[in-house]
C-alpha positions, 0 to 999 in steps of 0.5 A, spaced: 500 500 500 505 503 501 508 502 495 501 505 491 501 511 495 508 513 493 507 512 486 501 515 485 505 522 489 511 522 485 506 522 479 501 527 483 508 531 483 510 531 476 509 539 473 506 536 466 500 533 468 494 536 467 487 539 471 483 533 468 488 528 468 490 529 476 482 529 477 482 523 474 489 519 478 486 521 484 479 519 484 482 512 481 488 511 486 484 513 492 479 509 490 483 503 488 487 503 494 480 504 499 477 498 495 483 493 497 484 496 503 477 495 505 477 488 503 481 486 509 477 483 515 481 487 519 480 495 520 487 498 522 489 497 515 484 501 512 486 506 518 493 505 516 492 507 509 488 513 510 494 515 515 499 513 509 494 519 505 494 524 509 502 524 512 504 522 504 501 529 502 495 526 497 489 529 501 493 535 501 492 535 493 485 533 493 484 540 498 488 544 493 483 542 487 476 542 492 478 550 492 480 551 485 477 558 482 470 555 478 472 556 472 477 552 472 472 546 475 466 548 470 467 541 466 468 537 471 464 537 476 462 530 477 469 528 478 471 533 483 464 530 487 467 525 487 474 526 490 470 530 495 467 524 497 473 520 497 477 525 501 471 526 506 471 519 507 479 519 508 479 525 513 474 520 519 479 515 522 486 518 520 490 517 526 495 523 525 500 521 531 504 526 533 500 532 527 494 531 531 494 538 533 495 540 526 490 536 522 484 537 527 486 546 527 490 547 520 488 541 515 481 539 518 478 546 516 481 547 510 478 541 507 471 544 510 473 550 507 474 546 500 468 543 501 462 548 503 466 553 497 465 546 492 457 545 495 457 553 494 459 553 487 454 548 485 448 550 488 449 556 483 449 551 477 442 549 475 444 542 472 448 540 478 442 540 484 444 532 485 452 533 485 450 539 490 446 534 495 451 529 494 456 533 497 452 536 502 449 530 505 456 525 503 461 529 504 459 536 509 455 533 514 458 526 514 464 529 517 462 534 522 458 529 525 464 525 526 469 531 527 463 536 532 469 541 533 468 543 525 461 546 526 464 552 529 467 553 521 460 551 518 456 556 521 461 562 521 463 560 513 462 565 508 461 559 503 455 557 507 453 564 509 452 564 501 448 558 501 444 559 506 441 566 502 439 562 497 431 562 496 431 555 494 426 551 498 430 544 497 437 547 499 433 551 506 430 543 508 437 540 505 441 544 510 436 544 516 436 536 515 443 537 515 444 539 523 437 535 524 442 528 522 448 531 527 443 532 533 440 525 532 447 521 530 451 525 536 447 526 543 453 531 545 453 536 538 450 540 542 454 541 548 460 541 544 457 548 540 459 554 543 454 560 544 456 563 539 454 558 534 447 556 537 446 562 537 446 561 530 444 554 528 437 557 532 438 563 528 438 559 521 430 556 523 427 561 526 429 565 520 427 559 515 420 559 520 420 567 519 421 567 511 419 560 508 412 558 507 414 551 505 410 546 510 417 541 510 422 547 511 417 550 518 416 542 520 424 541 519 425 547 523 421 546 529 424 539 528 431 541 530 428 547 535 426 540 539 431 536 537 437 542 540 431 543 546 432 536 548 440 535 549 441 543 552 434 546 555 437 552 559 442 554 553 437 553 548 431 556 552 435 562 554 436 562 546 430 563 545 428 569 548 431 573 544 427 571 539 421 576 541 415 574 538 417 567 535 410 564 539 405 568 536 409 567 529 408 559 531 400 561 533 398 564 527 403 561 522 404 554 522 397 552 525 393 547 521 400 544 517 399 538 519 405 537 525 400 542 530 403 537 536 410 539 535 408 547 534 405 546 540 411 543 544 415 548 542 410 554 544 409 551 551 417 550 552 418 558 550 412 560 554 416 556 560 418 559 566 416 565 566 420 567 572 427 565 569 424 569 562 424 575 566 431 575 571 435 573 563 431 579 560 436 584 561 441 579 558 437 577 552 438 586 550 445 585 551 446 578 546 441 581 542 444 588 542 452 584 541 448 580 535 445 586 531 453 589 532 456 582 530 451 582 524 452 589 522 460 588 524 460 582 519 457 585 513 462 590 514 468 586 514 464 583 508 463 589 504 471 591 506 473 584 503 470 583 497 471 591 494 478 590 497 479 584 493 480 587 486 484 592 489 489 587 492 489 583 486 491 590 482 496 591 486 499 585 486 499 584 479 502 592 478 507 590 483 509 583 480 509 586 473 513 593 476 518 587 479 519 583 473 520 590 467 525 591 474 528 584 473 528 586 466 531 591 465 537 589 470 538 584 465 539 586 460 543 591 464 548 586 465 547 583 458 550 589 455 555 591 461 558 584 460 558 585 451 562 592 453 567 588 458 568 582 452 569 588 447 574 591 452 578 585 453 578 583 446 580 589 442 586 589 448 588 583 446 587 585 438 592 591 440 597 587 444 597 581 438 600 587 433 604 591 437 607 584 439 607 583 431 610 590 430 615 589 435 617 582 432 618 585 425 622 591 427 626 586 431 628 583 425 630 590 421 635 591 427 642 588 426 645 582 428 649 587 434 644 591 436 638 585 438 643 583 444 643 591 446 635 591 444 634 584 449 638 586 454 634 593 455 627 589 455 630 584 461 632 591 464 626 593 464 622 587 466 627 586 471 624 593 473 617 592 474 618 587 477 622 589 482 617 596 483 611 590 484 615 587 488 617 592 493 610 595 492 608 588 495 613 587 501 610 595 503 603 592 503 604 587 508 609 591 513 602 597 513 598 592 514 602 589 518 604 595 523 596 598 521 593 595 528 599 598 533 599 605 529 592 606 530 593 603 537 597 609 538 594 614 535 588 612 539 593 612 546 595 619 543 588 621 542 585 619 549 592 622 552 590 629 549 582 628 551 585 626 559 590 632 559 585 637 557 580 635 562 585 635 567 587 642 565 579 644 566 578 641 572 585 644 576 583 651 572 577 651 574 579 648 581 583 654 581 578 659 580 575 657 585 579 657 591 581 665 589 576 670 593 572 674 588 573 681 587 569 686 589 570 695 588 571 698 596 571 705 593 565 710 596 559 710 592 559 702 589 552 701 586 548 698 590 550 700 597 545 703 600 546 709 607 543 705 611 548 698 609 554 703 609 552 705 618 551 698 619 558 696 615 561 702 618 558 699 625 561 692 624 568 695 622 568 699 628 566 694 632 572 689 629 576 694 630 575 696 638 575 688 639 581 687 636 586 692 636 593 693 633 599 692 637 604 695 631 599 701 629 596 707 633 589 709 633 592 716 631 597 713 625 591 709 623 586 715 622 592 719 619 593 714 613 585 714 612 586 721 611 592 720 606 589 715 602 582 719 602 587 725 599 590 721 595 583 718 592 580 725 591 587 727 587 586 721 583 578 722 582 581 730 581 585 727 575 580 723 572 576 729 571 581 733 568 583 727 563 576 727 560 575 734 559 581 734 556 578 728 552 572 732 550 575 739 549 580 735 544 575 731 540 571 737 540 577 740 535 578 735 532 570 735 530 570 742 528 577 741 524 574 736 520 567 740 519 572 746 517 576 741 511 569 738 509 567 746 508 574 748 504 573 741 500 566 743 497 567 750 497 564 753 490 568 758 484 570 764 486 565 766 480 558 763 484 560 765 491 554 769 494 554 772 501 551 766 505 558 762 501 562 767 505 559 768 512 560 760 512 568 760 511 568 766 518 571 764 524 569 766 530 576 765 533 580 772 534 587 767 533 585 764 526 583 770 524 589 774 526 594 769 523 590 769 517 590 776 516 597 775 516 597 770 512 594 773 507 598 780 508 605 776 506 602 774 500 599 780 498 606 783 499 610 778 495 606 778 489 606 786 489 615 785 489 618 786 482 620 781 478 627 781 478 626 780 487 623 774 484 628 770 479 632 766 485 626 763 488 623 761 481 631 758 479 630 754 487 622 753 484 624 750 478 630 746 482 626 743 486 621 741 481 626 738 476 628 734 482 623 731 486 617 730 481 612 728 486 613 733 491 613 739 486 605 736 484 604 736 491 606 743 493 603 745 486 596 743 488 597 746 495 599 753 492 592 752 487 588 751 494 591 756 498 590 762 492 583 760 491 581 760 498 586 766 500 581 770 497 575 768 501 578 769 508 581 776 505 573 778 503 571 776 510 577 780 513 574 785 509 568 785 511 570 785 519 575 789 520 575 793 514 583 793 512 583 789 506 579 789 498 576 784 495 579 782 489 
């Protein structure tokens, strides 16, 4: 057996084979393998060989194919029924081993997934009603009765959610009879549902009451009401309250069908304990209140699920498309760059092969005498790079050698520089610290207050009368007071006296310079007005008398007659031949003191009335 399932895994295995042709290797090998175990009087071989399945991976594959996309799966409907069946029958009486926990969370609930989604796909095709109940009836029910744990899933499916709003009767009465045959077969289904899902099991029959007219849909739904009540009477009852109305729906609804008994039982159990209906009626708020937020919370994460779907699936598709052009392009990248790497080292072979070429034919145009002088020079200069490599080598490895400890010691350096200077900081701040701060004693320091200088006055007395000075007397001491207080008034005397000489000098240097900026920018003589004029007078009586002088002894030198003035004129031109420079200097000094000799001359006119303007 062992032998078969092998094979038929290395052939599952095999990338050729198609969708058909692996239905069709599955459905038969299972099947051939289950018939020949089932032919053995003992049951530990057909156990075996459904263990040999499930751990070989070939169950994995029929999973696979139960959850394929229905357009793939459009011709072949009976087939795949078929491999549903036999992978249901070989997921009852599997003993995992050491997987157990994995084949009851992980691999279990895959096959229910891959089987409701194959019933929900045919339900929708019209030709495939049998198929549907024979996957719902062989398949769906006959596992979850045997493994109860997977009713949780069925109801919290979104496949059977999609069954279950299909408005065919027969597909209602189908899967009402489904959980009818699982309360039946199994005395402790109920107990092993969570309140969650018995709350949704009564949820399916009560709706089905409440929507369908059909008299098998309401005697099948109230069958399982009864059915669940028998085996959990408190948790169904307690259920039941939060189905408000559901016996005056029963009353008036499902009268006269012909099960008027089982009506009438379930209308007695509803009304039953009044006391307890009234004590849990704030609870049944709260669950019917968490119902209607699951329900309305469910329905969301379904409308986020399904418009995401077609977003997920564009986003994979353009990242997977970007990803391929990327690995494209690199490709092509390194194509060409190993293209222009060949090219490179070709056309450098093709350039050494001629000049080797070139260098062996002038080899043999040179004389017999000059090759040995020729291949003499090569060797020398082979012998050269060879030596230059070499000791370029030898270089290499004492740096690499010595690298470690001249970065040791630059470091040891380093660490040596970061201590010195923070031990510098600490005795330079350890210094400042000990020297008493300075503070002004002379009268008048700011901040010292009439009435701080009497009570220091006070305490200096005081210090004073109680320690008294062996060397001086009282009266040296008041004496040297007195000096020093002279002193300090001489010193404060001086001071004064150095500011205002300060300011007298800056205050001439200020009018000094008004004065120049006034010469600099005075006009022609030709637009020269009176305003002009008053601008140029000094008030002091000295400038004005030695401009006056000034002006005088020019007047007087140029009224001298022209035979006084030849000496001057010989030194003048003297002087000019000799130093060029100093010459344009007196030039222009002579031009500027006869253009404002006359503005002076006017002014002095004008104040002492001697001299004529010209």
């Amino acid at each position: 057996m062992e032998a078969v399932v092998l094979e038929m895994k290395q052939q599952l295995e095999d990338g050729d084979l198609t969708l058909d042709r692996k239905i069709s290797l599955l459905n038969d090998g299972i099947n051939k393998v289950l018939t020949t175990a089932g032919v053995d009087r003992h049951s530990c071989v057909l156990t075996s060989v459904k263990t040999q399945l499930y751990l070989s991976g070939v169950l994995d594959h029929c999973v696979h194919i139960l959850s394929l996309d229905p357009r793939r799966l459009r011709d072949h409907w009976s087939s795949v029924t078929t491999l549903a069946q036999l992978t249901s029958y070989c997921c009852i009486g599997v003993e995992p081993g050491q997987r157990l926990e994995m084949f009851n969370r992980l691999f279990l609930p895959s096959v229910m997934d891959g089987l409701l989604s194959l019933a929900s796909h045919l339900m929708r095709q019209t030709e495939c009603a049998s198929l549907f109940r024979k996957v719902m009836t062989d398949s769906v029910g006959r596992l979850f009765r045997v493994h109860t744990h997977l009713a949780t899933q069925v109801l919290s499916s979104v496949y059977y959610e999609q069954i279950q709003m299909c408005d065919d009767a027969a597909v209602c009465l189908l899967c009402i009879q489904l959980w009818s045959q699982a309360c039946t077969s199994s005395s402790d289904f109920v107990s092993m549902l969570t309140d969650d899902s018995l709350l949704l099991l009564l949820n399916e029959a009560v709706g089905q009451l409440a929507i369908s007219s059909g008299s098998a849909v309401g005697a099948a739904s109230i069958s399982l009401v009864l059915l669940l009540a028998s085996q959990q009477e408190l948790r169904v009852h307690r259920c039941l309250l939060s189905f408000k109305g559901l016996d005056s729906l029963l009353d008036k609804d499902w009268r006269g069908q012909g099960f008027d008994k089982d009506v009438d039982q379930l209308i007695k159990f509803i009304k039953s304990d009044k006391s307890t209906r009234r004590s849990s009626q704030a609870s049944s708020d709260q669950v019917k209140a968490a119902c209607v937020i699951q329900a309305a919370w469910r329905s969301y994460k379904t409308r986020r699920r399904v418009k995401s779907l077609n977003r997920a699936v564009s986003t994979l598709q353009r990242k997977y498309r970007a990803r391929m052009r990327q690995k494209q392009q690199e490709k092509e990248v390194e194509q060409l760059e190993k293209e222009l790497r060949f090219q490179v080292v070709l056309r450098r072979q093709q350039a050494r092969r001629q000049f080797h070429e070139r260098q062996r034919d002038l080899l043999h145009l040179l004389p017999a005498e000059q090759l040995q002088t020729f291949l003499q020079e090569c060797e020398r200069r082979a012998a050269v790079v060879i030596q230059r490599f070499w000791r370029g080598f030898k270089e290499r490895q004492c740096y690499m050698r010595h690298r470690n400890t001249l970065k040791q010691k630059q470091q040891e350096q380093q660490a040596a520089r970061t201590l010195q200077k923070a031990v510098r900081r600490f005795l330079l701040n350890r210094r400042a610290s000990k020297v008493t701060p300075y503070h002004g004693f002379w009268i008048g320091q700011k901040g010292l207050t009439d009435s701080r200088r009497t009570e220091l006055k006070k305490q200096v007395e005081g210090y004073i009368s109680q320690h008294p000075s062996s060397r001086v007397s009282r009266e040296e001491c008041e004496r040297l007071h007195e000096e020093m207080q002279l002193l300090l008034m001489l010193e404060l005397r001086k001071g004064n006296h150095q500011r205002r000489e300060e300011e007298r000098i800056e205050a001439l240097l200020a009018r000094a310079h008004t004065q120049m900026e006034l010469l600099i920018d005075a006009p022609a003589l030709s637009a020269v007005t009176e305003s002009d004029v008053e601008s140029f007078l000094s008030p002091s009586g000295s400038i004005a008398a030695r401009a006056r002088n000034a002006h005088n002894e020019m007047l007087q030198a140029n009224r001298l007659p022209w035979w006084k003035t030849l000496g001057e004129s010989t030194n003048t031109d003297m002087t000019c031949s000799t130093h060029p420079q100093e010459t344009d200097e007196l030039g222009q000094r002579e031009s500027l003191k006869t253009e404002l000799t006359p503005n002076i001359a006017g002014g002095l006119k004008r104040t002492n009335g001697i001299f004529s303007t010209q």
